[in-house]
LORONU-972881 format. One record per residue (C-alpha): residue in one letter; y, x, z; residue number from 0. Coordinates in steps of 0.2 Angstrom, whole numbers. Layout:
residues N
@residuo a py Y px X pz Z num NUM
...
This chain:
residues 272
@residuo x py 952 px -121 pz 469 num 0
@residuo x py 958 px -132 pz 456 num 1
@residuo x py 956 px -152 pz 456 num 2
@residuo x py 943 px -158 pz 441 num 3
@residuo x py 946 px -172 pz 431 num 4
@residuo x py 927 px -174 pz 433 num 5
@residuo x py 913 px -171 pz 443 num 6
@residuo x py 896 px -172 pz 436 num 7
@residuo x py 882 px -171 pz 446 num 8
@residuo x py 863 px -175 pz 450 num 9
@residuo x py 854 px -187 pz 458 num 10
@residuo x py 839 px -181 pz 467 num 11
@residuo x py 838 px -166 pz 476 num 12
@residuo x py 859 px -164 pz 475 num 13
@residuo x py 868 px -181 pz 478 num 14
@residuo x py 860 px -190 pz 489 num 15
@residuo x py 852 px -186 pz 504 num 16
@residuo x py 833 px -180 pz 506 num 17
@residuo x py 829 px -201 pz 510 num 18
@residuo x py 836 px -203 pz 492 num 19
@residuo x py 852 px -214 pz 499 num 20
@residuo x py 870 px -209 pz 498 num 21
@residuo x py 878 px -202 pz 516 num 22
@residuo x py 894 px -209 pz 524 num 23
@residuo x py 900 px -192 pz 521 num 24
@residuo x py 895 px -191 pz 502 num 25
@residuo x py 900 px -209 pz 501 num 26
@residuo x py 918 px -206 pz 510 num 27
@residuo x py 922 px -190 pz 496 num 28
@residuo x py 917 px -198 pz 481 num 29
@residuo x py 929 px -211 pz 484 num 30
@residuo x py 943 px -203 pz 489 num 31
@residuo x py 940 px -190 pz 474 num 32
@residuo x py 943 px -204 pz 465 num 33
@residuo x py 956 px -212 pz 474 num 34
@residuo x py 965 px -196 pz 465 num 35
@residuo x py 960 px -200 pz 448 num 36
@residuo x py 944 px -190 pz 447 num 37
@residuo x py 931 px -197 pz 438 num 38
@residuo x py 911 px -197 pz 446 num 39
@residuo x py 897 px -194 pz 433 num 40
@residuo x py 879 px -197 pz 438 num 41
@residuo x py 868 px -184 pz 427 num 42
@residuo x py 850 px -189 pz 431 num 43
@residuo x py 831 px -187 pz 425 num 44
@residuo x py 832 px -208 pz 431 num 45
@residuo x py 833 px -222 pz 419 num 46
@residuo x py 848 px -234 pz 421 num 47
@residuo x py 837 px -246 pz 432 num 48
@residuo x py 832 px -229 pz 442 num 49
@residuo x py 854 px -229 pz 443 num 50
@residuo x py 856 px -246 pz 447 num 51
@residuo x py 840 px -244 pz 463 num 52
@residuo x py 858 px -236 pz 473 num 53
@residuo x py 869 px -250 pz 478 num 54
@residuo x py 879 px -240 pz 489 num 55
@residuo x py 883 px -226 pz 477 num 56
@residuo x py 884 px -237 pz 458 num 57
@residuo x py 903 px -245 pz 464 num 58
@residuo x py 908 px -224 pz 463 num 59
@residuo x py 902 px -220 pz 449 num 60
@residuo x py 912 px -220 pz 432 num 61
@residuo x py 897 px -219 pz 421 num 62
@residuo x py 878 px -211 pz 420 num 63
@residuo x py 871 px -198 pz 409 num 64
@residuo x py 851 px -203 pz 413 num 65
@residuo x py 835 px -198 pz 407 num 66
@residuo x py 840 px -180 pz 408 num 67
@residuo x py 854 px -184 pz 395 num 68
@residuo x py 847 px -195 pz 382 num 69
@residuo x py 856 px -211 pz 388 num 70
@residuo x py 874 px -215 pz 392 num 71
@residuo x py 876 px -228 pz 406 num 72
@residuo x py 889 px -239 pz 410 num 73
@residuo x py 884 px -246 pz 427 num 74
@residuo x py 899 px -258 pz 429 num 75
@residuo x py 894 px -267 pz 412 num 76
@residuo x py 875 px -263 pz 413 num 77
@residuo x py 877 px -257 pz 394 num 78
@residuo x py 864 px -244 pz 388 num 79
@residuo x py 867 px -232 pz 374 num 80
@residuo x py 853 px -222 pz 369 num 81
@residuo x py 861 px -204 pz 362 num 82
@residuo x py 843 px -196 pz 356 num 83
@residuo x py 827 px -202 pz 354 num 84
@residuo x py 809 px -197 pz 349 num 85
@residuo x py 801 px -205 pz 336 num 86
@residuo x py 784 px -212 pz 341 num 87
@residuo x py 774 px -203 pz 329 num 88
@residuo x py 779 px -187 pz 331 num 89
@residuo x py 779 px -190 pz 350 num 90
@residuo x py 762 px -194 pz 347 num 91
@residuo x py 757 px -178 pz 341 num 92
@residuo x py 767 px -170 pz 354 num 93
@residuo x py 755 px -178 pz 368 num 94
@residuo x py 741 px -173 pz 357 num 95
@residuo x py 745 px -153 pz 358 num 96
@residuo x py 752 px -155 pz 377 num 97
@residuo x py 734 px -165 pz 382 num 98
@residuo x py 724 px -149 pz 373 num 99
@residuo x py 734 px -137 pz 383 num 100
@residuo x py 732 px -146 pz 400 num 101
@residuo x py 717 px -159 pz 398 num 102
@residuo x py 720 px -167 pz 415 num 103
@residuo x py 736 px -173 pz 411 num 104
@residuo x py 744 px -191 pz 414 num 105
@residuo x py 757 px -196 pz 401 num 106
@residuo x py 771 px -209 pz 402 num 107
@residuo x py 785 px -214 pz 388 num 108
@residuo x py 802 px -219 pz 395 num 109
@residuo x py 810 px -233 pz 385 num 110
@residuo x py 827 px -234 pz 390 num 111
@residuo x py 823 px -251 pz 397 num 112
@residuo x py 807 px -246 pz 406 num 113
@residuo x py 791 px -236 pz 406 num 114
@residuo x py 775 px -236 pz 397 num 115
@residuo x py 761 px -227 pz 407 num 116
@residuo x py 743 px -222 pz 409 num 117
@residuo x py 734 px -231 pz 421 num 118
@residuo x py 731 px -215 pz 433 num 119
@residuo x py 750 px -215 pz 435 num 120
@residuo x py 750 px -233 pz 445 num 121
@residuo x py 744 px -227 pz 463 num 122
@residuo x py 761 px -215 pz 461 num 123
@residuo x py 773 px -228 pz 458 num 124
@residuo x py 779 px -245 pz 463 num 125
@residuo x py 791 px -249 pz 452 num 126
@residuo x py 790 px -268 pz 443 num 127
@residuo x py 798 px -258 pz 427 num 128
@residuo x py 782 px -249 pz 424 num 129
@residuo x py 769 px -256 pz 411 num 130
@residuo x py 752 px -249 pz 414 num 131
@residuo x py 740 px -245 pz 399 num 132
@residuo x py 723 px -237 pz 399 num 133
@residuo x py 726 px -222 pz 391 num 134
@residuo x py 739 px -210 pz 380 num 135
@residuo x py 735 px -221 pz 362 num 136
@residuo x py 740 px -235 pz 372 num 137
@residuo x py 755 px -228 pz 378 num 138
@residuo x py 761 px -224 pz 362 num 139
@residuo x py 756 px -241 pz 353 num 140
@residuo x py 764 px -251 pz 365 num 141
@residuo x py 780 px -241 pz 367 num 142
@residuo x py 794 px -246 pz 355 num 143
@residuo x py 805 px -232 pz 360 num 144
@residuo x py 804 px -217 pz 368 num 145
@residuo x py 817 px -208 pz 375 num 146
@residuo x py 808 px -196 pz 386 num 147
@residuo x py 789 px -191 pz 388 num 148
@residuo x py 783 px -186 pz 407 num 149
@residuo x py 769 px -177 pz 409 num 150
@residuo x py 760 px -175 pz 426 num 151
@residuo x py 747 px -164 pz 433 num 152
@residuo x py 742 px -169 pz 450 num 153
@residuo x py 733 px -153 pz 452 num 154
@residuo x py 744 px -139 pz 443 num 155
@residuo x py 767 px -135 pz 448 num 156
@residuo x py 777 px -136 pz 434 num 157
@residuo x py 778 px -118 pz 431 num 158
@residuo x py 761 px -119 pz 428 num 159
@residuo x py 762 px -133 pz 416 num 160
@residuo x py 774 px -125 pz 407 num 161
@residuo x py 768 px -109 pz 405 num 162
@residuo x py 750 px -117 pz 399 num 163
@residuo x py 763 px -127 pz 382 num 164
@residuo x py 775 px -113 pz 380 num 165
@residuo x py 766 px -110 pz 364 num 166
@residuo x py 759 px -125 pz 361 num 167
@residuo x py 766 px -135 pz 344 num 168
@residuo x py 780 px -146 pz 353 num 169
@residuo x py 789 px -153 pz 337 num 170
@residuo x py 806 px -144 pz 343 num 171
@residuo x py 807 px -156 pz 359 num 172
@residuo x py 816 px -152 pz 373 num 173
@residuo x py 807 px -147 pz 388 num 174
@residuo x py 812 px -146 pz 407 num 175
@residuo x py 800 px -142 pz 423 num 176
@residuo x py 801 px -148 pz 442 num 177
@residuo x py 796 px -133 pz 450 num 178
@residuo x py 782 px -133 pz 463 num 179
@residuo x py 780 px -152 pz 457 num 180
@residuo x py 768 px -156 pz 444 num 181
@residuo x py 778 px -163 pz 432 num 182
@residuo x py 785 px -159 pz 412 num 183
@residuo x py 798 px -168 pz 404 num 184
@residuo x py 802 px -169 pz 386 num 185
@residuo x py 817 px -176 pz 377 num 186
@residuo x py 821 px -176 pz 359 num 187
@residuo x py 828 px -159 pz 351 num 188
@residuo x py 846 px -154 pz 358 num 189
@residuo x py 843 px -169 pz 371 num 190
@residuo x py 849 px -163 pz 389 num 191
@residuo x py 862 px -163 pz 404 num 192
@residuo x py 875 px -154 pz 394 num 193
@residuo x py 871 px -163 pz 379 num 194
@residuo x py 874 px -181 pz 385 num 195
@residuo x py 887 px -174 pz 399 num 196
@residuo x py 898 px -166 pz 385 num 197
@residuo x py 897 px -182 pz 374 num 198
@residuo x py 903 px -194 pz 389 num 199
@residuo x py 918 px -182 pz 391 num 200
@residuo x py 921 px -179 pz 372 num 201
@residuo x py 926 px -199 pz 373 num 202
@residuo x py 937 px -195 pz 384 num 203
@residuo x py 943 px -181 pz 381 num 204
@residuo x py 939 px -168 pz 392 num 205
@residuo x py 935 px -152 pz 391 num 206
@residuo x py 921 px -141 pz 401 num 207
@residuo x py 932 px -133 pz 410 num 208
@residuo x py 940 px -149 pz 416 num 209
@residuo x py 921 px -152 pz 424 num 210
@residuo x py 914 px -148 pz 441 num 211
@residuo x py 893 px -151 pz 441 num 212
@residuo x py 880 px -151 pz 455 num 213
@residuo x py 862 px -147 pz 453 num 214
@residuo x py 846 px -141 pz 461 num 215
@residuo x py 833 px -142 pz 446 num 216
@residuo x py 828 px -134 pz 429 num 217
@residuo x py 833 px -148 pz 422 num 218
@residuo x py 851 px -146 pz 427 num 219
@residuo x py 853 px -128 pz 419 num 220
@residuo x py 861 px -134 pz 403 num 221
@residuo x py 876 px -146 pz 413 num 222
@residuo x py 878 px -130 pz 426 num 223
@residuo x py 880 px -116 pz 412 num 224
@residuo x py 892 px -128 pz 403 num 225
@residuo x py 902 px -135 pz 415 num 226
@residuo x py 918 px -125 pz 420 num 227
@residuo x py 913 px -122 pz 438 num 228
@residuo x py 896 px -128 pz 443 num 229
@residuo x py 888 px -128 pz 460 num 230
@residuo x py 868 px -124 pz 465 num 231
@residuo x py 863 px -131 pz 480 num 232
@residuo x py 859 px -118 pz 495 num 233
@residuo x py 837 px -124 pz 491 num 234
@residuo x py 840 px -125 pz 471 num 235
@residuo x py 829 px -118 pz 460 num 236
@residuo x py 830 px -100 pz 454 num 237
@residuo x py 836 px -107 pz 437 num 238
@residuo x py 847 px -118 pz 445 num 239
@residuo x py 855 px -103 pz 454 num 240
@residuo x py 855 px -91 pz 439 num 241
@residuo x py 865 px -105 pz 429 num 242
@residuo x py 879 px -111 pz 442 num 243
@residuo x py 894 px -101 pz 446 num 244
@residuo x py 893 px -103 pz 463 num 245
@residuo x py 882 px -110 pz 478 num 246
@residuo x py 886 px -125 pz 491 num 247
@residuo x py 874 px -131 pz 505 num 248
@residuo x py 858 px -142 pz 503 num 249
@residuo x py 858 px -160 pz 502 num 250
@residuo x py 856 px -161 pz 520 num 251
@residuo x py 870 px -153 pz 525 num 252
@residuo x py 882 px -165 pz 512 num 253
@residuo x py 884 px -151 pz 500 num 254
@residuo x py 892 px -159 pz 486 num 255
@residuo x py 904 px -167 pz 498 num 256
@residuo x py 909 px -152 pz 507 num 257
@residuo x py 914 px -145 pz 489 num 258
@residuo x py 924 px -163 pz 485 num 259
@residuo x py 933 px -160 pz 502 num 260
@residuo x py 938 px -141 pz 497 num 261
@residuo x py 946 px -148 pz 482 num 262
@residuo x py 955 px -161 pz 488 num 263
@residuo x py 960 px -152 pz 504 num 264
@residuo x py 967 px -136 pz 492 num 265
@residuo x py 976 px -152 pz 481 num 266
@residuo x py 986 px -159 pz 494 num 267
@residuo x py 990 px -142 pz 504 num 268
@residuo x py 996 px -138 pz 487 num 269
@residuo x py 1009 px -152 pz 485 num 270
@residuo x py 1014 px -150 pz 505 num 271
């Protein structure tokens, strides 16, 4: 198995352990993958204050793809670059099509710096980053800039969701489920994990199949199927698995880690 310049991988679900913290194990790989020059990409649905809630894992990390690849994060600096946005009125009349399609949904507009949501989102969330309006107008008046839309149905999955707007007008956005979990994300057109991956290594220089990704989610289909060799976690989503070259072992079990120690075990066998 050959060494990668980089590994890409997601957060939630693949990353860090079911209690959303980083392992010693997982800790303990990532740093010596980069010890051997390896870079460590974060490629999230999270914001880059979503990032910056991991103290133990922001030291390893060489840069952030968040908000499902619409923003390029450099934690070190605390520099935001939004890559794609949606413009406010035509995000608008988005909600407009989504809310006729699924009337008991709760909308929410990233920012980049924040989150703009309906009130019925408040008893979900704790976060001081959130700024709670009365209802979708609102949102969309008081959000300067969005850089993703959520959508949530407490009551539906996310196929479900999807399926009810998959003919709905959706102004070429970019759409991505969560499975069993109520929840629809949209991101301007062309806007995804593969998108904002690929431009964070064009900088550099490097090409897919210099790239090793993790994943477990819809969301992470495009980094997965674009990456050189990519990885589904052993619980991931069909889509997930259908994408991904090959499979490791859930979360719990240190998945990405086990793979990290594979490739640096088979590097220094090979210089022995």
């Amino acid at each position: 198995m050959l060494k990668p310049l980089v590994i890409a991988s997601d957060l939630d679900g693949t990353l860090l352990s079911p209690g959303g913290t980083l392992s010693e194990r997982t800790r303990e790989a990532l740093t010596a993958a980069r010890a051997e020059g390896v870079s460590v990409v974060a490629v999230t649905a999270r914001t880059p204050y979503g990032v910056d809630m991991l103290p133990d894992l922001v030291p390893l990390l060489d840069g952030a793809i968040c908000a499902n690849g619409a923003i390029d994060y450099v934690p070190e600096t605390g520099r935001v670059r939004v890559l794609r946005s949606i413009r406010i009125g035509p995000g608008r009349r988005v909600a407009a099509a989504i809310a006729a399609r699924l009337p008991d949904a709760v909308f929410a507009v990233e920012t980049g710096t924040g989150i703009v949501g309906e009130e019925a989102y408040r008893p979900l969330v704790g976060s001081s980053n959130w700024d709670f309006v009365p209802n979708v107008d609102a949102v969309f008046k008081r959000a300067k800039r969005a850089v993703k839309i959520k959508v949530y149905c407490a009551a539906r999955t996310g196929e479900e969701m999807a399926a009810a707007v998959e003919d709905a007008d959706l102004g070429g956005l970019s759409m991505c489920h969560w499975g069993d979990f109520g929840m629809l994300d949209f991101n301007a057109r062309g806007a995804d994990k593969a998108f904002g991956l690929a431009s964070w290594c064009k900088d550099r220089r490097v090409g897919p199949d210099e790239v090793i990704a993790f994943g477990d989610m819809p969301n992470d289909v495009p980094m997965l199927a674009w990456a050189g060799r990519s990885y589904a976690m052993a619980d991931a989503h069909p889509e997930a698995v259908a994408a991904a070259t090959d499979r490791t072992a859930t979360n719990a079990e240190d998945g990405v880690a086990q793979i990290i120690e594979a490739l640096l075990s088979d590097d220094t066998a090979a210089a022995a």
